[in-house]
C-alpha positions as CSV (number, residue, x, y, z in Angstrom):
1,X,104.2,134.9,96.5
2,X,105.2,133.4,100.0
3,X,102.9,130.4,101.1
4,X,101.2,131.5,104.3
5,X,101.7,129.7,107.7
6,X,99.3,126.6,108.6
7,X,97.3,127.1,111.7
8,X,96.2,123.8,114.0
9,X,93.0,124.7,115.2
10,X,91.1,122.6,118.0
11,X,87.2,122.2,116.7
12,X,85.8,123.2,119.5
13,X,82.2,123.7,118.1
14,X,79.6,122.6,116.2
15,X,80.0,124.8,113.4
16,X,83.6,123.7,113.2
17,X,82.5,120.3,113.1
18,X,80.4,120.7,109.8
19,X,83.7,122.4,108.4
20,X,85.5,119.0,109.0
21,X,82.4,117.2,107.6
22,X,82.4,119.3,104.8
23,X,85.8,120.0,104.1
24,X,86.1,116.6,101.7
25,X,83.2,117.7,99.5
26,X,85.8,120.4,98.1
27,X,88.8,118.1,98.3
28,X,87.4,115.5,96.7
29,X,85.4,117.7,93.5
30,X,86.0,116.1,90.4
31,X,87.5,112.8,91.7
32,X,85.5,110.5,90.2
33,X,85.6,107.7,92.8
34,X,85.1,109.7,95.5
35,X,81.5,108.5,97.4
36,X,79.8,112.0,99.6
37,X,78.6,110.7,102.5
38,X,75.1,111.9,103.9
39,X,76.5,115.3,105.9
40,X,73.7,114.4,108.6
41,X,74.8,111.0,109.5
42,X,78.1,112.0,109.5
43,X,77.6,115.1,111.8
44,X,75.9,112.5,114.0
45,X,78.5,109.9,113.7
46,X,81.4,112.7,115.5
47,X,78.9,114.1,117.9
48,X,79.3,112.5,121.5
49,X,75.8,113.3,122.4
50,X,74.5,110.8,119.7
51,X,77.1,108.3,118.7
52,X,77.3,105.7,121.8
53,X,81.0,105.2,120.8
54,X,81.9,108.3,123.0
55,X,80.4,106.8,126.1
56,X,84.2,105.0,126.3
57,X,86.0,107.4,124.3
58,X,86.7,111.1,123.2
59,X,88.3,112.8,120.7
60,X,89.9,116.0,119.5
61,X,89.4,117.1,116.4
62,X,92.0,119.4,114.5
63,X,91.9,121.3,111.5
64,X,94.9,122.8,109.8
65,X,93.9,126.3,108.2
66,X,95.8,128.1,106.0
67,X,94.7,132.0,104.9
68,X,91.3,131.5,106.8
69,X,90.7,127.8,104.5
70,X,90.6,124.5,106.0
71,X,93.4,122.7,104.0
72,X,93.3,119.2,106.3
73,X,91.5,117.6,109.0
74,X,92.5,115.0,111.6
75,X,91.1,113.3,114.8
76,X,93.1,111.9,118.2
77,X,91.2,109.2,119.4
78,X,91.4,107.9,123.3
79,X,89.3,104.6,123.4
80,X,89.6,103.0,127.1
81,X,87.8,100.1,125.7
82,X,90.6,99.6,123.4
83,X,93.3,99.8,126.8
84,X,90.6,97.3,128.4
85,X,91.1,94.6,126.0
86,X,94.4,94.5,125.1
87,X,96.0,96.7,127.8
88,X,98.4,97.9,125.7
89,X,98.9,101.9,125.8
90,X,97.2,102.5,121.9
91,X,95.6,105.6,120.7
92,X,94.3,106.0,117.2
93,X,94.3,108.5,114.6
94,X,91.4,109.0,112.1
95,X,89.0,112.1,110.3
96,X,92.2,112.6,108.3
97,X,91.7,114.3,104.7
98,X,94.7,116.4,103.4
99,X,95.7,118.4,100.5
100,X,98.9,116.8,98.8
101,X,101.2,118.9,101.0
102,X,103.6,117.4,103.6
103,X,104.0,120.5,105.9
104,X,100.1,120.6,106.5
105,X,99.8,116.5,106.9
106,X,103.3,116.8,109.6
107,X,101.1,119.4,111.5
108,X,98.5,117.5,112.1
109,X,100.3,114.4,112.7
110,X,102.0,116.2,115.5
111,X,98.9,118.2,116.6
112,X,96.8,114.2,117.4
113,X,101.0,112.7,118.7
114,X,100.7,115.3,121.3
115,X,97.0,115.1,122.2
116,X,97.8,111.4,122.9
117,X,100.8,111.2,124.9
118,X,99.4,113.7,126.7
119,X,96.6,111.0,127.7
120,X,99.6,108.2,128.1
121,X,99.2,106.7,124.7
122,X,102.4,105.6,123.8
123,X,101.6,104.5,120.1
124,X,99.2,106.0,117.8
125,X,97.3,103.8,114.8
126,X,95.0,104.5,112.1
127,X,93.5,105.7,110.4
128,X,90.2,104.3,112.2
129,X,87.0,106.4,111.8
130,X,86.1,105.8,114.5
131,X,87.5,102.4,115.7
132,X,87.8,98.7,114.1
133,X,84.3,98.4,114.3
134,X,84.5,101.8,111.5
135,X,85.6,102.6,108.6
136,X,89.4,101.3,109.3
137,X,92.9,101.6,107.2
138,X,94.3,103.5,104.4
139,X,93.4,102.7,100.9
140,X,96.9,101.8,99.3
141,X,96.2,100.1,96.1
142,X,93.0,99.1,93.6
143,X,92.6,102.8,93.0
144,X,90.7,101.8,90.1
145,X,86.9,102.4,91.4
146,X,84.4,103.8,94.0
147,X,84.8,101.9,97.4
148,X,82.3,99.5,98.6
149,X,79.3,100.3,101.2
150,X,81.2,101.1,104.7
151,X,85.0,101.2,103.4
152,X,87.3,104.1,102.9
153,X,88.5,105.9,100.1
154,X,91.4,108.3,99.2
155,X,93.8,109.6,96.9
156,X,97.2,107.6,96.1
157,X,99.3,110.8,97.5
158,X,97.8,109.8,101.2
159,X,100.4,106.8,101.9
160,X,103.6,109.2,100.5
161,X,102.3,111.8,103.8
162,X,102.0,109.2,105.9
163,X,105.2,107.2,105.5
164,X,106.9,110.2,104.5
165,X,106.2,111.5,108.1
166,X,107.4,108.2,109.9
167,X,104.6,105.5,110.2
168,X,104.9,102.1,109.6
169,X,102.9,99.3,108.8
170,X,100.7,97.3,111.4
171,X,98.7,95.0,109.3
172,X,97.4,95.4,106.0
173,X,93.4,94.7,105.8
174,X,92.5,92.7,102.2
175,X,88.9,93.1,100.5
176,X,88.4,90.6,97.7
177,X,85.8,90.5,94.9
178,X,83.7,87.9,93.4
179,X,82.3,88.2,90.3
180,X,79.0,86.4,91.0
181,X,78.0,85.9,87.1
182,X,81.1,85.0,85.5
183,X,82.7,82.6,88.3
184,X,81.0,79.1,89.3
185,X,82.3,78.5,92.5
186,X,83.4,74.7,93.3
187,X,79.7,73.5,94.0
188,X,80.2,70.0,94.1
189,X,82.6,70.7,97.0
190,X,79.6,73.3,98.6
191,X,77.4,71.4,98.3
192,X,79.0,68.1,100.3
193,X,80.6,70.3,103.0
194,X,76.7,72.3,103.1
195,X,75.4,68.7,103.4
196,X,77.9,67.6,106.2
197,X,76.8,70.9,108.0
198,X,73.2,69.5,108.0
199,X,72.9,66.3,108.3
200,X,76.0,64.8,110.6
201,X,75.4,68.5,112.6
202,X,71.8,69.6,112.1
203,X,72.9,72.7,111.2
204,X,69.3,75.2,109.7
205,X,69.6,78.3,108.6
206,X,67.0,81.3,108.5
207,X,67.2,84.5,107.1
208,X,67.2,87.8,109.1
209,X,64.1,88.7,109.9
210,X,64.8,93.3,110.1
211,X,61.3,93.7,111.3
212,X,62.3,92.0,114.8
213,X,65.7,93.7,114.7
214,X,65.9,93.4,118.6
215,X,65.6,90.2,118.5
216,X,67.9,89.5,116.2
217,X,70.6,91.9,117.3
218,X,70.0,89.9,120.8
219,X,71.3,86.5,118.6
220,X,73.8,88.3,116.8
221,X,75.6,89.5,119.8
222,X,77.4,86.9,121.7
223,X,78.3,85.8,117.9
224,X,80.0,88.8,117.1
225,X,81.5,89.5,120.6
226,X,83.2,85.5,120.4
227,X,83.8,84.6,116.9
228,X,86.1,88.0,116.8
229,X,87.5,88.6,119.9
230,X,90.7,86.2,119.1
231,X,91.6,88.7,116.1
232,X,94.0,91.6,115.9
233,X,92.6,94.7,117.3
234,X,89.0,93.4,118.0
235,X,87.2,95.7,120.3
236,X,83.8,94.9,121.6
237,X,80.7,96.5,120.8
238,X,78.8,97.5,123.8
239,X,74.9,97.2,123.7
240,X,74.3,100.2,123.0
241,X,76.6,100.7,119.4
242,X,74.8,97.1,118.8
243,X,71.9,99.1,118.9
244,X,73.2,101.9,117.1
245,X,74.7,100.0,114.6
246,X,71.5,97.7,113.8
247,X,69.5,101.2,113.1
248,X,71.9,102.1,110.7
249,X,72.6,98.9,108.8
250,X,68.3,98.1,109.0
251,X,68.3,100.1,106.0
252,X,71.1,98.8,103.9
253,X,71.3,95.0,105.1
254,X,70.0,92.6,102.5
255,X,67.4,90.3,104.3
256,X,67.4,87.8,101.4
257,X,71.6,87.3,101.8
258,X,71.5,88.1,105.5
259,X,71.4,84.8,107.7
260,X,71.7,83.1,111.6
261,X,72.8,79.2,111.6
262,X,71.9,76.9,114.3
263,X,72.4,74.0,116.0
264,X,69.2,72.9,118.1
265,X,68.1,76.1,119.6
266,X,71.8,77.9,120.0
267,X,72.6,80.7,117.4
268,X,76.1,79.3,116.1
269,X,76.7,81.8,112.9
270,X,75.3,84.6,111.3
271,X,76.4,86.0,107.6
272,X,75.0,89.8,107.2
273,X,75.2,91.3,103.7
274,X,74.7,94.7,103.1
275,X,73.5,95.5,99.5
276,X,76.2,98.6,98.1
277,X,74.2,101.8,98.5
278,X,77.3,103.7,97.7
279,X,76.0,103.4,94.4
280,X,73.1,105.2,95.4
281,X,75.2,108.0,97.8
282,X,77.5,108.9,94.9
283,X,74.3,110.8,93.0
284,X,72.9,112.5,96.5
285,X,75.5,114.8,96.7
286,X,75.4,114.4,100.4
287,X,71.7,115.1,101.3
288,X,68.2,113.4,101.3
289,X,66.4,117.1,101.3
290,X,64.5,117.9,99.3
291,X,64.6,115.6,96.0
292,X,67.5,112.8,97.6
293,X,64.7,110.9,98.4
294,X,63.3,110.5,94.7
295,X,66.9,109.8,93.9
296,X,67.1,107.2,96.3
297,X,64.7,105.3,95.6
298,X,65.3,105.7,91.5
299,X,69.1,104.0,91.6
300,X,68.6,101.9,94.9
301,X,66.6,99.4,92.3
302,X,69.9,99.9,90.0
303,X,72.6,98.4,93.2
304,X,74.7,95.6,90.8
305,X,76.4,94.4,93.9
306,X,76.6,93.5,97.8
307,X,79.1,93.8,100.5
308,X,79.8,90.5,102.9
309,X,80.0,92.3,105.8
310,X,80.2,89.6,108.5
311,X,80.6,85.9,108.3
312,X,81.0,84.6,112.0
313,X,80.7,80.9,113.1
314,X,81.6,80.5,116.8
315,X,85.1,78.9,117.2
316,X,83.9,75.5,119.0
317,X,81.8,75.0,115.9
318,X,84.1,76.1,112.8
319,X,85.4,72.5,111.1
320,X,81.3,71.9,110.3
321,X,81.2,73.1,107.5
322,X,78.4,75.8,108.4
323,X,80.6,78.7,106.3
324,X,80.0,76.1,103.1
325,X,76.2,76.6,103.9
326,X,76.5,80.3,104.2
327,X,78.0,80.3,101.1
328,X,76.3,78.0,99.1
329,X,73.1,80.0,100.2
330,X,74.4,83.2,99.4
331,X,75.6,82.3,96.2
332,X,72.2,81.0,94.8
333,X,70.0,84.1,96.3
334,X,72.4,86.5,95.0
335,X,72.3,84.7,91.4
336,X,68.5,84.7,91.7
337,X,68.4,88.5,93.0
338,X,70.2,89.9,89.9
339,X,73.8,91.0,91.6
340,X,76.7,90.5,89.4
341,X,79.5,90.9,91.9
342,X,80.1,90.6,95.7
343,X,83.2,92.4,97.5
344,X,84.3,90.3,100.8
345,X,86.1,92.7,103.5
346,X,87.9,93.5,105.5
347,X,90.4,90.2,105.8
348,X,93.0,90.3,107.7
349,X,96.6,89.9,105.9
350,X,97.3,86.6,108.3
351,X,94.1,85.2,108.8
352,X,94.8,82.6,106.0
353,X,91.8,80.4,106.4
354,X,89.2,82.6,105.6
355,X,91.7,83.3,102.8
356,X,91.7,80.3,101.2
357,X,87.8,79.9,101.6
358,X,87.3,83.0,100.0
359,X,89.9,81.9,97.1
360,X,87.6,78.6,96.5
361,X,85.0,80.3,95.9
362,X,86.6,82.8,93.2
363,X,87.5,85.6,95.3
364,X,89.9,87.9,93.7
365,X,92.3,89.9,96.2
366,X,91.5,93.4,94.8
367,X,92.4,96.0,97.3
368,X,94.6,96.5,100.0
369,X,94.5,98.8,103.3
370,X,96.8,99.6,105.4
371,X,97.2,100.3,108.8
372,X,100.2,102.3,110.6
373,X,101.6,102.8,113.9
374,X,103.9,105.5,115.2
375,X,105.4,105.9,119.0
376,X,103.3,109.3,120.0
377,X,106.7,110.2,121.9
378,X,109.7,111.6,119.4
């Protein structure tokens, strides 16, 4: 029997939009690493009206359906805020789930090329959902479990569809794990370079305190905004995805591994954990309603492990020693708290001295993603 043609279809409507949301739920059935996301945050995440990301960017989203299916999803990306700090002419591709077939992947390629170039964008990158801030890069090796809190997952046959069509590597993103019961990091060294931190530089810590998230989102700003903006790619977030963001990780953050450092009155660091609730998504099938809840809150006292999401010192005060502290705090809380292992990511490929921290401290370089770049013109 003759394959039928694949159709690029614009989502142009909400109902589409829950087909792309949903559309993984079937791709994915029977993987067994595969994490559903809640469909409601997800819906909200793409919608423009609710996600402040879109208040500097659009995008198109494209399915490809064969025989009435969706067989493949993509999403174009135009972020100005992107073109306003690096003024270079950069779209990005993301949203992409495919069934192993190169025709329908090629399609879709071209359908988010053209979209771009159409807006000047004379290179498309990704995958980003939705930015660098997101869910960033393509999952091309540690295959070998579920992905930790706020990182992407997919099958092996993704990178053959997207070399295969003519992308090649822009940087490769590392996440590294620790395991926290088996590995004693190099205390004696912690604990003098902690000491350094506090007592030639009066470094204090506190922890987050997510009842005053305001507050501390105020702290937290300027942090992230500096101690990033030197790195590949960095994008700012505006105030409003800070706020965004801090009502989304207020639920997920671990206060008791969560910190700010400072020097006098000044905010010089903060170190945000977030404890892995994907352990707690993969039995939710995608919704709260109407017995999620019970679920939740049954396996959310079983989490074995945390995510190091940020660990930011300000670049004028990096050489004192206020990561050591960050880590030698860490360490001990997460001991005392019952985790067993701790994944540190993304890392940049180059960025060599939080490399080699991570490595002193028993950080195992345990999956790699990729991302690509292609010129949007042929």
């Amino acid at each position: 029997m003759a394959v039928s043609e694949v159709q690029i279809v614009p989502v142009t409507s909400r109902r589409e939009l829950k087909d792309v949301v949903m559309f993984p739920f079937s791709l994915y059935r029977g993987d067994p690493n595969w994490v559903p996301p809640l469909i409601s945050e997800r819906m909200e995440h793409y919608d423009p009206q609710r996600n402040p990301f879109f208040e500097h960017a659009e995008m198109q989203l494209f399915r490809a359906v064969r025989d009435g299916q969706t067989v493949g999803t993509i999403g174009a990306i135009a972020d100005e805020m992107h073109i306003k700090t690096w003024n270079e002419p950069v779209g990005f591709w993301g949203v992409f789930e495919c069934i192993d077939d190169a025709e329908v992947a090629a399609k879709l390629f071209d359908a988010a090329r053209e979209w771009l170039a159409a807006r000047g964008r004379e290179v498309m990158r990704g995958p980003m959902n939705l930015n660098i801030n997101d869910e960033c890069g393509l999952l091309i090796e540690g295959f070998d479990g579920p992905p930790v809190i706020m990182m992407p997952y997919n099958p092996p046959y993704y990178q053959q569809l997207v070399e295969g069509y003519g992308f090649t590597k822009a940087k490769d993103l590392y996440a590294y794990k620790v395991n926290i019961r088996e590995h004693d990091p190099n205390m004696d060294r912690l604990q003098r370079v902690a000491r350094i931190a506090q007592e030639r530089y009066y470094v204090w810590t506190r922890k987050l305190e997510l009842k005053h998230v305001d507050r501390e989102v105020e702290l937290i700003k300027p942090i992230y905004r500096k101690a990033w903006e030197k790195n590949w790619g960095a994008v700012p977030l505006t105030d409003a995805e800070f706020d965004y963001l801090a009502e989304a990780l207020k639920v997920v953050a671990d206060p008791d591994l969560s910190y700010l450092a400072f020097i006098g009155d000044e905010a010089v660091g903060c170190f945000l954990t977030l404890a892995d609730y994907h352990q707690v998504l993969k039995h939710l099938g995608g919704k709260l309603f109407p017995f999620g809840w019970a679920k939740f809150l049954w396996y959310r006292r079983k989490i074995m492990g945390v995510r190091v999401l940020i660990m930011g010192v300000l670049e004028e005060h990096r050489i004192k020693g206020i990561e050591a502290l960050f880590f030698l705090t860490g360490w001990k809380e997460a001991l005392r708290k019952g985790y067993e292992w701790a994944e540190m990511s993304w890392i940049l490929e180059d960025n060599f001295k939080v490399i080699r921290d991570i490595e002193s401290m028993g950080g195992v370089h345990y999956r790699t993603y990729r991302m690509y770049d292609i010129p949007t013109k042929r």
